[in-house]
Every structure is written in structure tokens, then in C-alpha cells.
C-alpha positions in Angstrom: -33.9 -20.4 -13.7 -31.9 -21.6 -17.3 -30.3 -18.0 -17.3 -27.9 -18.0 -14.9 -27.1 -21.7 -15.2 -26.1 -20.7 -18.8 -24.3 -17.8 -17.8 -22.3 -19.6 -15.6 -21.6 -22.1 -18.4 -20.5 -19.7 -20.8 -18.2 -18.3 -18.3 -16.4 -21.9 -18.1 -16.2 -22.2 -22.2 -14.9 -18.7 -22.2 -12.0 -19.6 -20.0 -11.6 -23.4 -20.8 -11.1 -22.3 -24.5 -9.0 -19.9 -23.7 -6.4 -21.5 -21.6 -7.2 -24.8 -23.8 -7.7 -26.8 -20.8 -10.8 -27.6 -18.2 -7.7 -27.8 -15.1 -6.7 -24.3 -15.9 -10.3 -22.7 -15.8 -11.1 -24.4 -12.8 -8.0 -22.8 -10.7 -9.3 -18.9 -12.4 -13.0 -20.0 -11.7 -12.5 -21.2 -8.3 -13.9 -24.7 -9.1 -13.2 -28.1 -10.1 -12.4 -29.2 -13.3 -15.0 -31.7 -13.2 -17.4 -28.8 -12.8 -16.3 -26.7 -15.2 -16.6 -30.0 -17.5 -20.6 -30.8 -16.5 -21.0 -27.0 -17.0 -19.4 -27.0 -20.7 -21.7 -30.4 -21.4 -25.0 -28.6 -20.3 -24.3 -25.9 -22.6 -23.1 -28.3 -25.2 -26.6 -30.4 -25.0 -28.6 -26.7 -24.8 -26.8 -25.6 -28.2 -26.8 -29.0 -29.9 -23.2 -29.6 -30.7 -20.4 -29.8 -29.9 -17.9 -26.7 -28.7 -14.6 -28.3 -28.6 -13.2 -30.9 -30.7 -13.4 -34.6 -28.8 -10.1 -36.6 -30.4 -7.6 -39.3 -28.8 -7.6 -39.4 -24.6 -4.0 -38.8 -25.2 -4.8 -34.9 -26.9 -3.0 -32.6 -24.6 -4.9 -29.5 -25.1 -8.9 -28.5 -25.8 -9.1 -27.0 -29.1 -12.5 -25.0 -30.0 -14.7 -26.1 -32.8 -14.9 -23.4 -35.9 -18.5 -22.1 -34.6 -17.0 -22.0 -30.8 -13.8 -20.6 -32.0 -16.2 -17.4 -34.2 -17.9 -16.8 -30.9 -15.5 -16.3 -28.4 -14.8 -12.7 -29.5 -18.7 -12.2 -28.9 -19.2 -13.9 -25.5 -15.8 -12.1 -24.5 -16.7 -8.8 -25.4 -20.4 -9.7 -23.6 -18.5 -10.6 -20.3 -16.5 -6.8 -20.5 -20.1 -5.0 -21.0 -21.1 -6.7 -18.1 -18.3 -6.3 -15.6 -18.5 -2.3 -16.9 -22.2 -2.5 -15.7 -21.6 -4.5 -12.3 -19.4 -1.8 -11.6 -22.1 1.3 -12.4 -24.1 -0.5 -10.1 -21.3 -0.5 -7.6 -20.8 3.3 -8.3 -24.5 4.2 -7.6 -24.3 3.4 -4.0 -22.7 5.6 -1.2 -21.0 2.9 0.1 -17.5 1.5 -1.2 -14.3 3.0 -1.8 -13.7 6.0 -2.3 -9.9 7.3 -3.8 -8.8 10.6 -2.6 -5.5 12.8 -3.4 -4.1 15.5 -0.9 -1.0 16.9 0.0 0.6 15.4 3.1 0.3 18.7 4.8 -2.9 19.2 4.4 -3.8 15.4 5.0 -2.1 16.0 8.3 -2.8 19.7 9.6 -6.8 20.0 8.3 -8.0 16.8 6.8 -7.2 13.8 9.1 -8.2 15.5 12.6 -11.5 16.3 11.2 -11.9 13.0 9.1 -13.7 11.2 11.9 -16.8 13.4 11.1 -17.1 12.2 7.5 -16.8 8.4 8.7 -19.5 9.1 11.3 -21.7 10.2 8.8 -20.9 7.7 5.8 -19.9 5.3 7.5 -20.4 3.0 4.5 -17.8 4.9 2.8 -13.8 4.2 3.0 -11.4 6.8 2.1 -8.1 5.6 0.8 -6.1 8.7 1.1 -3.1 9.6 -1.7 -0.6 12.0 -0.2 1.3 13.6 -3.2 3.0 17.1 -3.5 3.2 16.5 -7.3 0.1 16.7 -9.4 -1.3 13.0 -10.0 -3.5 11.6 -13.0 -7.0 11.1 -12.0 -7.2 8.3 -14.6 -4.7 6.5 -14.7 -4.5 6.6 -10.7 -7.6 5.7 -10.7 -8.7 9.1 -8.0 -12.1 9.8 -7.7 -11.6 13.6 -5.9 -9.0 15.8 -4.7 -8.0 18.9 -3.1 -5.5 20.9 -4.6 -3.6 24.0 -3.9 -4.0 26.9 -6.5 -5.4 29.6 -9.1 -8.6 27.1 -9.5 -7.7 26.0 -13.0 -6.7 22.6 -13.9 -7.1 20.9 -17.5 -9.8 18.0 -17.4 -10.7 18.6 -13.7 -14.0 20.4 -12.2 -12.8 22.9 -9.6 -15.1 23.9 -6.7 -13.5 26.5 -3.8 -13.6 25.4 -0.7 -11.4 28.1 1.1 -9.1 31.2 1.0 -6.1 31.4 2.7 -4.2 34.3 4.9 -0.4 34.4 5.1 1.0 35.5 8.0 4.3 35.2 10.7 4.0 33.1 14.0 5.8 31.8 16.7 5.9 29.4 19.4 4.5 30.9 22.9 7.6 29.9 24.7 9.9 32.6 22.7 7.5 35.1 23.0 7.8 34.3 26.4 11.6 34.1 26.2 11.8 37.9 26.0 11.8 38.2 22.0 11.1 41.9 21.2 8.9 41.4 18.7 6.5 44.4 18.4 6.7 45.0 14.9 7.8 43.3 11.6 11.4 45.3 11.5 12.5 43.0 14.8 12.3 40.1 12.4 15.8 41.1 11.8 17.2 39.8 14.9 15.1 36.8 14.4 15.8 33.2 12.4 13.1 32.9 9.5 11.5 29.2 8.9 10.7 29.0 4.6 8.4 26.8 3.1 10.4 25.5 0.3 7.1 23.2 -0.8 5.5 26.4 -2.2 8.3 27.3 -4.6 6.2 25.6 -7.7 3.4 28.7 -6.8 4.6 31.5 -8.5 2.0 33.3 -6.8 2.4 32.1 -3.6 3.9 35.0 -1.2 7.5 34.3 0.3 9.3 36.1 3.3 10.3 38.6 0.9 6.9 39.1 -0.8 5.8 39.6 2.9 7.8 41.9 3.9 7.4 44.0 1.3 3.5 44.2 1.6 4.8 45.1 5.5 6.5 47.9 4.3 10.2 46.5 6.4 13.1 46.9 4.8 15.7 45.7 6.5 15.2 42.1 7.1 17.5 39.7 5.4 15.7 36.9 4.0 19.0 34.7 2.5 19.5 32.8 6.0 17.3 30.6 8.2 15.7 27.5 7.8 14.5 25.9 4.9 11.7 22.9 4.9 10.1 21.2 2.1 6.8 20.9 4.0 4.1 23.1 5.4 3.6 20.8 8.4 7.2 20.8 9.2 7.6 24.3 8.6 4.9 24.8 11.4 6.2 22.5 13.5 9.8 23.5 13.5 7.8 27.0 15.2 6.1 25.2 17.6 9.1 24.0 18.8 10.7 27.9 18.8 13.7 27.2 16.4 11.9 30.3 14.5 9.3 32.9 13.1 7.6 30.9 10.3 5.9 32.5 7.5 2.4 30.2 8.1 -0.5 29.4 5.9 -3.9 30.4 7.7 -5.6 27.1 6.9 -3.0 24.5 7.8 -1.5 27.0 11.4 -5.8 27.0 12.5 -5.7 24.1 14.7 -2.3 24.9 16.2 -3.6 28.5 17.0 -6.6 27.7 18.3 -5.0 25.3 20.5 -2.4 27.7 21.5 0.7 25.4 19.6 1.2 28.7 18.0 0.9 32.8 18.0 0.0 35.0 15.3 2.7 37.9 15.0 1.4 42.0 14.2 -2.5 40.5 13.1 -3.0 44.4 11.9 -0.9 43.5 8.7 -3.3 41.2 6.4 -2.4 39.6 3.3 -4.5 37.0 1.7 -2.8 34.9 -0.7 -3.6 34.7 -4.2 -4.2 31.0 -4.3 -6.5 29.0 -2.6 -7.9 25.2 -2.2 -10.6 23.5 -4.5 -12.0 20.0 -4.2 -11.6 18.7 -7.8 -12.4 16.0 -9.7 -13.5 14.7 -13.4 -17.0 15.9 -14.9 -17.7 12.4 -15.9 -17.7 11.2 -11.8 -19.6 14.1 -10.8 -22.7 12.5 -9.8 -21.2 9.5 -7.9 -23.0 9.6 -4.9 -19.8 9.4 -2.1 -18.2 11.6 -4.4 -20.7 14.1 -3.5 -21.3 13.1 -0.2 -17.2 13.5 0.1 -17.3 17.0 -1.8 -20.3 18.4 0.2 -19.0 17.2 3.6 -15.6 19.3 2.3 -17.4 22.5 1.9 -19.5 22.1 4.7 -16.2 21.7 7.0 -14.6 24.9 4.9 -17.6 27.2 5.7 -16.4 26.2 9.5 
């Protein structure tokens, strides 16, 4: 039973000699100072001596004996070791915090509507989602897994495929209905096209005018229309008609299967060059609601 008591004692010389007064360790221990006092006396009368000077009632500030003042660095580099190691023990349960990093399209058109699944089967696991379009810094963010849009090949990150991705036009049902001709891609032309401006860091990722081209068409002018920053909005601005948009398979399924939106000419298939990976840092790999996270991701992909 000595152990702990004398833990907890060292932690109150620790802090009493390093803010030079019992009042101040008190208010970072969440005690009394007359506490943190008794506990610095019964680790005085275990070692034998004395750890801090005892001059006039008038001295202002504690001041370490020479021994104390040699093993502070010790007991200080002790207490880091052991936070390190209260949180590995932390980290080997699936339950906790876990930090994830996704676009805010693909938070909002494929993660979040099938996110309730994951909570009903960890459900002693909480997500704190980071929406980004720019690449973050696992470290410094402090980002335990992501899912990122591309070739598969990020420096310092483990990349695992999750899914594919098709490219293809669509529309809102109510201007099919609205008497559009739209039988094949060359009546496009008569048609306002909807960009997605929030690919234009993919050098691989096909455009109107990449499209068109696999389409074999010709004459459709791709310098007018709407431009939008975001695949969600980009959709969205179709399901309201304002347009044909050029839609990503993964982020336009729910709205198709829901009948939001209608794939245009399905004969014509193009599957873009990049895809999405769940990444994250080698060193994390084996935190278990990590992998519960990762292998709940696949499992939804294969879907």
C-alpha cells in the first residue's frame, strides 16, 4: 500500500518545487495546500531529510535542497514515461476516441448516412470527424485514419483501397421530364454543364472535356456553365435541374438509388484513374478501433 501513497507524494514535490510554492501545486493537483504539505512531509520522513530548505516564516518562495534540486530531472522524466504508458494502455482498448480526416463531400454523400452502423457496432468508440479538402498532417493533427482521394501513394501513410470510382453525366428526373432531348452525349450541347472545380488538384481526374472525348462528341463547348468547388454541391445543384453534372459514382450512389438523380447514356463507361484508400501511419496500425474503423470501411466498400 506505501507505493501509491509515495507516488502521489512525489507528484506534490514535483510540482511544489517547480512552481516554488505548496498554494500553486495544490490549484494544478486539485487539492489543498495543506495536503500537498502532509504529502511532501511523509515523503520527507520516508527519505530521511529534508527536500526543501526550511528558513524565516517570512521566505516567499520554496526553494529545493541540492539532492531534491539533482532529482527533479529524474522524477520528471519518470512522470513523462508514465503518462506515455497510461496512454498505450488507453490505445489498446476499442473504446475511446477515435480522430478521422475526410473530405466534406465524402463526409456528407457516403460516410455520415452510413455512420450509424459503425456506432451500433462499437459503440464504445467516438469518431471526431475532420472535414478538409487539403491534405492534413497525421502528426501534428494528431489523426489516427483517413480516407483520401487518389493514385494510392502518399509519403509516411499506409494506403489500403477501399473503392473504384465511375465518372459519368446525370440529371435531375424533373428535366428529363421537362422534355430535354437527351438521347445521346452530342445533345449536351444545348445543355448547361455543372464542373467540379474541387477536383482540379487531380491531374488525373477526368473533366467535361476528358469525358467527352472518351464519348467520342465533338461539339460540346465546355468554357460555359456552372462551376462549384464541391462534389456535394455539384450534385446537388443537378438534383435541383440547374444542369447535367459530370458525377462521381461513389458520392451520386445514394442519390441514384433514391431516384434524387439519373444516370445519362450508361453504355458509355469510364472508370476514373483514381480512387479512395483508408490511410493511416504504420506505427498505429494495430490500434484496435483503428482497425475496427478500417475494417468496418472496407466492409461498407465491398457494399
Amino acid at each position: 500500500m506505501k507505493a501509491p501513497i509515495h507516488l502521489n507524494a512525489l507528484r506534490a514535490f514535483e510540482a511544489s518545487a517547480r512552481h516554488q510554492s505548496f498554494s500553486a501545486a495544490a490549484a494544478e493537483l486539485n487539492v489543498t495546500p495543506a495536503a500537498v504539505g502532509q504529502l511532501v512531509r511523509t515523503l520527507e520522513d520516508w527519505l530521511g531529510s529534508p527536500l526543501f530548505v526550511r528558513g524565516t516564516s517570512g521566505r516567499a518562495r520554496l526553494v529545493a535542497t541540492e539532492a531534491a534540486q539533482l532529482a527533479l530531472p529524474d522524477l520528471r522524466a519518470g512522470f513523462d514515461r508514465l503518462s506515455v504508458g497510461l496512454e498505450r494502455l488507453k490505445e489498446g482498448s476499442a473504446s475511446g476516441v477515435l480522430t478521422v480526416t475526410v473530405s466534406p463531400a465524402f463526409a456528407a454523400k457516403w460516410l455520415l448516412p452510413r455512420i450509424e452502423r459503425f456506432h451500433a457496432a462499437w459503440p464504445d468508440t467516438d469518431l471526431r470527424l475532420e472535414t478538409s479538402l487539403k491534405p492534413v498532417d497525421f502528426i501534428t493533427q494528431r489523426i489516427d485514419i483517413g480516407v483520401r482521394y487518389g493514385t494510392g501513394s502518399w509519403p509516411g501513410l499506409v494506403a489500403d483501397k477501399l473503392m473504384d470510382e465511375e465518372v459519368f453525366p446525370v440529371c435531375s428526373p424533373g428535366l428529363m421530364r421537362a422534355g430535354r432531348r437527351l438521347k445521346s452525349p452530342d445533345d449536351l450541347a444545348h445543355e448547361t454543364l455543372i464542373h467540379d472545380l474541387s477536383m482540379d488538384s487531380h491531374a488525373d481526374f477526368p473533366s467535361w472535356d476528358v469525358w467527352l472525348k472518351k464519348a467520342g462528341v465533338s461539339g460540346v463547348s465546355t468554357k460555359r456553365g456552372t462551376r462549384i468547388n464541391s462534389s456535394a454541391a455539384v450534385l446537388q445543384a443537378a438534383i435541383d435541374g440547374q444542369g447535367i453534372a459530370l458525377a462521381r459514382s461513389v458520392m451520386a450512389r445514394d442519390d441514384l438509388a433514391a431516384g434524387r438523380l439519373v444516370r445519362l447514356f450508361p453504355k458509355i463507361e469510364f472508370v476514373s484513374a483514381l480512387a479512395y484508400f483508408a490511410v493511416y501511419r504504420a506505427e498505429r496500425a494495430n490500434l484496435p478501433r483503428l482497425v475496427a474503423f478500417r475494417d468496418w470501411l472496407i466492409s461498407e466498400a465491398e457494399k
